[in-house]
C-alpha positions, 0 to 999 in steps of 0.5 A: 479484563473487562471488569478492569475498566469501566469507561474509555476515560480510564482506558485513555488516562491508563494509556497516556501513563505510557507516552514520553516513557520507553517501552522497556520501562513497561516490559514487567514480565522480563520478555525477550526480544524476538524477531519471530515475534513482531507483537512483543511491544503490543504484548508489553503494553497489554502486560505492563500499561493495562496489567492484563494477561495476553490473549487472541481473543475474537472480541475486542481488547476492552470488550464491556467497552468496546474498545480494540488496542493496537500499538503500532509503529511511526518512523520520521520521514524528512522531519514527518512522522509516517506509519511505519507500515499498515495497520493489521486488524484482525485474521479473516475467518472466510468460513465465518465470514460469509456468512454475516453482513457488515454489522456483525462481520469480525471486523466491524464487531472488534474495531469499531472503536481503536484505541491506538498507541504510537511509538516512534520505530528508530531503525538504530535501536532496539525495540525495547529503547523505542519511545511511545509517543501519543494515545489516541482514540480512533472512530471511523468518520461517516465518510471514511465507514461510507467506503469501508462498508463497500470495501468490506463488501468487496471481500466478503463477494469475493468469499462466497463467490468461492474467490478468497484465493484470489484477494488482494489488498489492492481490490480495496480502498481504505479496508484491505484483507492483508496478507498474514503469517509466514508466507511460502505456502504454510499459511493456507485456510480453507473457504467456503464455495471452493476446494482451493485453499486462499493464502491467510490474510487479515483486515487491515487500515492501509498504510496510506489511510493511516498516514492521514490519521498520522498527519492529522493528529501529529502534522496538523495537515488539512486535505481537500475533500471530492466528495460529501457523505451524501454522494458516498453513501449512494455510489462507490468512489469509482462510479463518482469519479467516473462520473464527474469526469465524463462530459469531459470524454473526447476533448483535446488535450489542450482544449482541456489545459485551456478550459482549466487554465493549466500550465501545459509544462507544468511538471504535475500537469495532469494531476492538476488538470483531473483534480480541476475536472473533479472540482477541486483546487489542488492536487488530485494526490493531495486530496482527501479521497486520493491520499487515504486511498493511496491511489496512483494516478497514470497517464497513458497515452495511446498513439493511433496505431493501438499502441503506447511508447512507454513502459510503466516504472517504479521506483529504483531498488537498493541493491545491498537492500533487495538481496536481503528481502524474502518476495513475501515482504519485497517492496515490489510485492507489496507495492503491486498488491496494496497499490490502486492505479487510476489509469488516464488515457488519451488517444491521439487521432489526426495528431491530436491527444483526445481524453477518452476514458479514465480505468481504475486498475490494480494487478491481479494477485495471480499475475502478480505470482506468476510473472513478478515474482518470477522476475524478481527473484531472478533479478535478486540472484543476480545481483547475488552472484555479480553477475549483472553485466553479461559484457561491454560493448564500449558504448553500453553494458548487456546485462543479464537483468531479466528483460521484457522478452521474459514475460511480456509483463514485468522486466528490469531495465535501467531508472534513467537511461540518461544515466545508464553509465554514470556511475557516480549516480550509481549504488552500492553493490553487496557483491563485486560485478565479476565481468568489470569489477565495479562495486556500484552500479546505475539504478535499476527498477522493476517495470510493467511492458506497455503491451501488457498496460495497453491490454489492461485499459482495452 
């Protein structure tokens, strides 16, 4: 393949013949749609644009040029276009890769440079009607490699200190080592420094980093940024952070709101107010750093006694949808293990909310199997079977949603207690609830209790 190609000019004329054309145009071994086969569009691309024969090489696709394809799928989202999930780069050989620095790391060897190729994913469609449209050539700016250097440093410490088993794709900022194959305990490698067999998992661009690509090229969108190169290339994003917000330790709340001028009923008043203390105009969501990294920011606040009022939401799930996933693909799952929080904490003394410190979080995979998932599956059951409301007390429904006596870490209770029996606001249910008949229900969401958040920042 490498002598069809002398330069990335004819790699990117060759890849532009595909946009604006549809991908069964391109299909010349008459593949077959296949669900077991989510690379079939790239493995068209590979046969019918480039006019080479498929292949799992280790190097890179255009290897003389040191070029890696990847063909992935853009949805629209409120007329913008949006990654249709992270991008998968290469499997992770934990053996191979501990034993080798950043520069001679699979990784860094295959997808230096990426050539990738969109097509727009039309959930109507079938795959072979999708359209591609656009061709890009992907390089790594100095400041992004600044902080996938250390994101790969992260994983490749957790490999030889005998902890593969334990990775998560939240470790991480840019770079994740994302979960790969069919799940269910099929998908074991062996590592080095450790008996324990770790779930198989693959480099991968985070689907928040690729938004920004996504948003840079088809949306025009500019971010602000925190930090320069120089800062990155010197210390970790969490120490920076850390650092610009730490004279602001043991303020009032409103002394700070004060100081910056922030609106205290402003409804993203803190967001704004860490994103002035970080010296920046906007919002700390809409920042450069932030957005790629997709971090969550969390205010906690905690009462003088230790403890914390409110349990930590996420957003409300789809009943017909949540009984159809698998717990290896399950929104929460991948919410939980791709996710990093920046938890902001106040603690009140004499009545009074002081900034005490910030704690960047995610959870931890072991956590994640052993009391999420548990909770999740059980919640499914439930809404399978229509057995959500145990009975009517006249005022409320009991439920058997399992709820914060389980587990002491997750539970299920309602998105909005406002609305707990309003059911117009409610959602479709696949199966009838047996004990009142209704065919639709008030939202419900997976939660994390407080005490096992005020555990977490202490």
């Amino acid at each position: 393949m490498a002598d069809l190609y002398n330069s990335i000019d004819e790699i990117m004329e060759q890849a532009r013949k595909a946009v604006g054309h549809r991908v069964s145009e391109f299909n010349v071994n008459n593949r077959p749609l296949s669900k077991n086969n989510k690379g079939v569009i790239g493995q068209v691309v590979e046969e019918g644009v480039f006019h080479y024969p498929i292949n799992s090489n280790h190097e890179a696709d255009f290897a003389n040029l040191g070029v890696e394809l990847k063909v992935t799928g853009l949805k629209k989202n409120k007329n913008k276009l949006t990654m249709k999930e992270r991008l998968v780069l290469n499997i992770i050989n934990y053996m191979d890769e501990a034993t080798v620095d950043f520069e001679h790391s699979s990784f860094w060897l295959k997808n230096r440079l990426i050539l990738l190729i969109f097509y727009l994913y039309e959930y109507e469609r079938n795959d072979f009607d999708f359209r591609f449209l656009e061709a890009f050539l992907h390089e790594f700016a100095p400041k992004d490699l600044e902080i996938i250097k250390k994101d790969w440093e992260f994983i490749h410490n957790k490999i030889t200190s005998g902890l593969a088993h334990t990775l998560s794709e939240a470790d991480t900022l840019y770079l994740g080592a994302a979960p790969k194959g069919a799940g269910h305990g099929g998908d074991l490698r062996e590592q080095p420094f450790s008996n324990i067999k770790a779930k198989q998992r693959a480099y991968s661009l985070k689907a928040s980093y690729m938004n920004t690509v996504v948003d840079t090229l088809f949306n025009k969108e500019k971010l602000e940024a925190i930090f320069n190169y120089e800062e990155l290339a010197i210390k970790t994003f969490e120490e920076l952070v850390e650092e610009r917000l730490r004279p602001y330790y043991g303020k009032s709340e409103n002394e700070l709101f004060s100081m910056f001028g922030v609106n205290e009923n402003a409804k993203s008043k803190f967001n704004i107010l860490v994103g002035k203390m970080l010296g920046i105009k906007g919002v700390i969501n809409k920042t450069e750093e932030f957005k790629k990294a997709g971090i969550e920011l969390k205010t906690v606040r905690v009462e003088e006694d230790g403890h914390i009022e409110q349990h930590m939401s996420f957003p409300y799930f789809k009943y017909e949808e949540i009984v159809n996933e698998e717990w290896e693909t399950a929104e929460i799952n991948e919410k939980l293990s791709s996710t990093k929080f920046m938890f902001v904490v106040f603690k009140r003394k004499a009545g009074i909310f002081y900034f005490n410190k910030i704690k960047f979080w995610n959870m931890p995979f072991e956590d994640i199997e052993k009391y999420v998932k548990p909770i999740f599956e059980e919640t499914v059951r439930v809404i399978r079977k229509g057995d959500i409301v145990k009975y009517d007390t006249g005022s409320k429904y009991l439920t058997n949603f399992p709820g914060s006596s389980v587990n002491g870490v997750c539970h299920v209770r309602p998105h909005d207690q406002k609305s707990v029996r309003n059911m117009t606001k409610g959602l479709p249910l696949p199966t009838p609830d047996k004990v009142t008949g209704l065919t639709q229900y008030t939202k419900y969401c997976f939660w994390l209790d407080r005490d096992y958040i005020i555990e977490v920042i202490t």
